[in-house]
C-alpha positions in Angstrom: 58.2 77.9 121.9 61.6 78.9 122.4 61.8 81.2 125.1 65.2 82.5 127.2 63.0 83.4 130.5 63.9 86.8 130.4 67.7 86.7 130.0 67.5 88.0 126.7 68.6 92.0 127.7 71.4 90.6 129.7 72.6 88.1 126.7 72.8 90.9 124.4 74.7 92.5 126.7 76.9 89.7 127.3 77.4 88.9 123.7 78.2 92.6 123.1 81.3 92.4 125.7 82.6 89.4 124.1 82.9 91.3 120.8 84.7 94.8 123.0 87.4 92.1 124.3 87.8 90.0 121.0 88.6 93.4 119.0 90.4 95.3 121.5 92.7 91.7 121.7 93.3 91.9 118.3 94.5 95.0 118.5 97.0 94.7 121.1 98.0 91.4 119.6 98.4 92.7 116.2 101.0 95.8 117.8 102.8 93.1 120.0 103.0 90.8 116.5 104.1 93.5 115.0 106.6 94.3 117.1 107.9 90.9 117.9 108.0 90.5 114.0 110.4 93.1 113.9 112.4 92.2 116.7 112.8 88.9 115.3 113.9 90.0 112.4 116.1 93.0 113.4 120.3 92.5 114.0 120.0 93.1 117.6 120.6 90.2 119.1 118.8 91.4 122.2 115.9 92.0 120.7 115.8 88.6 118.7 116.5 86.8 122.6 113.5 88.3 123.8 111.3 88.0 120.9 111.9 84.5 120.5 111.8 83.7 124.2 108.0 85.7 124.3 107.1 83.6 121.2 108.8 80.0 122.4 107.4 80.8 125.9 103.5 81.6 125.0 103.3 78.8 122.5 104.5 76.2 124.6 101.7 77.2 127.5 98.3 76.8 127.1 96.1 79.7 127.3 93.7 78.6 130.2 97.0 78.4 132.4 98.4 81.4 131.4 94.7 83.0 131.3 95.0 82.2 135.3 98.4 82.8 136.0 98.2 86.5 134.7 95.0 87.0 136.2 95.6 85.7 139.7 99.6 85.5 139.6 99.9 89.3 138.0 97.8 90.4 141.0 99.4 88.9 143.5 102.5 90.2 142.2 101.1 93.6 142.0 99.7 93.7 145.3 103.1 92.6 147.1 105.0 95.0 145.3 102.7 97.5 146.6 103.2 96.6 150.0 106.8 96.5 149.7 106.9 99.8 148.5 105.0 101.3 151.4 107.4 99.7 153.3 110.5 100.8 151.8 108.8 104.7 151.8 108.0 104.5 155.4 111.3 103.4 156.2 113.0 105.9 154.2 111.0 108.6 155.4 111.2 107.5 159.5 114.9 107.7 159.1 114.3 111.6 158.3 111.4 112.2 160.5 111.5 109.5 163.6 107.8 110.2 165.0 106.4 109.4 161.2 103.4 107.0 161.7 103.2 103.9 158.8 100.8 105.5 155.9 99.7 103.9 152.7 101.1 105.9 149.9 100.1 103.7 147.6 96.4 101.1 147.7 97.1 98.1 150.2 95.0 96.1 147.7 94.4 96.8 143.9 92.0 95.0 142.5 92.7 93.9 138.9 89.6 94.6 136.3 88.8 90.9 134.5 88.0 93.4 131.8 91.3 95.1 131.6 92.3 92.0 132.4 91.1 89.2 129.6 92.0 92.0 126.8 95.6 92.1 128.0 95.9 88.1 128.6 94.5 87.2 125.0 96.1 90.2 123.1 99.5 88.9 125.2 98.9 85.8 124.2 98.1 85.9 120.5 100.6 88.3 120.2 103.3 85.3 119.7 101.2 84.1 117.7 100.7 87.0 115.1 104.4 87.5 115.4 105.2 84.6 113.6 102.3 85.4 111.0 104.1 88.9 110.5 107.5 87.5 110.6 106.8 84.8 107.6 104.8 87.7 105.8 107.6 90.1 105.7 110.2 87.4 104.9 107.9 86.9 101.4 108.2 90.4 100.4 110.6 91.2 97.6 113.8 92.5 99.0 114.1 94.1 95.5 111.4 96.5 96.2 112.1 97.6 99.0 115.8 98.3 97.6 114.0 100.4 94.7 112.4 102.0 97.0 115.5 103.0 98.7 116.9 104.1 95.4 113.8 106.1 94.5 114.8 108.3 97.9 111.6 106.8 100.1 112.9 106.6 104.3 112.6 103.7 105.8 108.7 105.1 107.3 107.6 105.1 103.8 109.2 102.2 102.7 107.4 100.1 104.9 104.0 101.8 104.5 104.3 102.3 101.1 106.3 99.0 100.1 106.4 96.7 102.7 102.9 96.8 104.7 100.4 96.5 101.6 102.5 93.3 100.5 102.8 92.2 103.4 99.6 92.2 104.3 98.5 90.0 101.5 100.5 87.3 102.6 99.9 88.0 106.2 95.8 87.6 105.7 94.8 83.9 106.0 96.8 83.7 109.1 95.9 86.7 110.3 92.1 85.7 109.7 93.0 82.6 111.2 94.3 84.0 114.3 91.5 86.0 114.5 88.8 83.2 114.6 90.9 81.6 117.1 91.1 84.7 119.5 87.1 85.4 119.4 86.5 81.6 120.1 89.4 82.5 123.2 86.9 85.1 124.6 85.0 82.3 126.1 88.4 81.7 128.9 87.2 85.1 130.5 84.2 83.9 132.0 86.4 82.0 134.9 87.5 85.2 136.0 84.7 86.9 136.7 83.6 88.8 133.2 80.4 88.8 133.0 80.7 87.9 129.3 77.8 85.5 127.7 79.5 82.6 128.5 79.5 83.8 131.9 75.8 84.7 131.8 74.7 81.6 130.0 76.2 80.2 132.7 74.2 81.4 135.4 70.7 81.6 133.5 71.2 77.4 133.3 72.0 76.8 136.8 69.1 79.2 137.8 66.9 77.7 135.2 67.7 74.2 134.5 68.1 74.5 130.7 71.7 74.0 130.1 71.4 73.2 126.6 69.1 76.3 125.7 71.7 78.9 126.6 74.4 77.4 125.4 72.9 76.5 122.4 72.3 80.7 122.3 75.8 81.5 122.3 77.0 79.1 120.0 75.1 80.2 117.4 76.4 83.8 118.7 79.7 82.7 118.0 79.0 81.1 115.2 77.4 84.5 113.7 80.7 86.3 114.8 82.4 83.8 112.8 80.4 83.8 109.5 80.3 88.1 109.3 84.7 87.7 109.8 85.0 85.0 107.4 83.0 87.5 104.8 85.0 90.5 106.2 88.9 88.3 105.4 87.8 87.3 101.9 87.1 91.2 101.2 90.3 92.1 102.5 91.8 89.5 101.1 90.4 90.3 97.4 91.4 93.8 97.8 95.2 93.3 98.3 95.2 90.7 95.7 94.5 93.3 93.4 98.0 93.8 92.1 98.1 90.2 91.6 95.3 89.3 89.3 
């Protein structure tokens, strides 16, 4: 009889975390795609150097490095700037008062959240992604349009909510949906630091228990769930913008 020897509380939990930091991803990613979109696409060529450099730079990486190098490197970073800081305000305030002891103004150590932490890696990450899915979406929407909506008197807020973001939408969708399915399967990195996510868990239960294949064969079919109920979810949303074009 299949049995998960009394991990089945904690797998729930577990598999309910994974979902928190896939959609909380995709929301950040979707606002930095946005915005990176734009930025791409805008006549500031400042904004198109950086744009380009976040998209050229997290593409080229691959996510379990830069999964580790924000993780470990931002808090190391953090930490040292930190320390510097209480440096340079003890320094600053001996020269005022000379018997001032050294006092921490800010934490000597801050210890980074994996949590906080895996939602802003993978929404980072799959923000350069999205950008280019927003970029190509926007180029495929009819410059007339958006001109006739111009001449109707529309500013440029309802221009693009009313013109641009419904059309753009329906050609941003299979990537979008794409990117998506991608990020959930992503999830999975957070378990090396530390997020007790049911990769994580399954983990554990099969060096305790000796049944690798048991509970990994548990969150497979977890992910696989996740997978089937978004694949129904994009072909709704994407018969519902296609409206207008049947």
């Amino acid at each position: 009889m299949f049995s998960l020897y009394g991990y089945q509380d904690i797998f729930l939990e577990g598999a309910w975390l994974t979902l928190q930091v896939a959609l909380l991803s995709l929301v950040l990613s979707v606002a930095l795609g946005l915005l990176a979109a734009l930025a791409k696409l805008s006549h500031s060529t400042i904004l198109t150097s950086i744009a380009t450099l976040y998209t050229t730079i997290i593409r080229g990486i691959p996510d379990l490095i830069l999964m580790l190098l924000i993780f470990f490197g931002g808090q190391l970073l953090i930490n040292d700037m930190s320390y510097n800081l209480n440096e340079w305000l003890n320094e600053t305030i001996t020269g005022y008062y000379p018997n001032h002891e050294w006092t921490a103004y800010l934490p000597e150590y801050i210890d980074i959240s994996p949590y906080f932490a895996g939602i802003v890696t993978i929404g980072f990450i799959f923000g350069a992604y999205m950008a280019e899915t927003f970029r190509g979406a926007i180029l495929s929407v009819d410059k007339g349009q958006l001109e006739a909506a111009t001449a109707y008197g529309m500013n440029k807020y309802k221009r693009f909510f009313r013109v641009m973001f419904p059309q753009m939408m329906r050609h941003a969708l299979p990537g979008l949906g794409n990117n998506w399915l991608v990020l959930l399967k992503t999830t999975a990195l957070v378990s090396i630091i530390g997020l007790q996510d049911m990769v994580k868990i399954a983990g554990d239960a099969s060096g305790s228990t000796q049944k690798p294949f048991t509970f990994y064969l548990v969150v497979a079919l977890i992910f696989l769930f996740y997978t089937a109920v978004s694949t129904t979810a994009l072909k709704w949303a994407e018969r519902k913008y296609s409206i207008q074009t049947r």
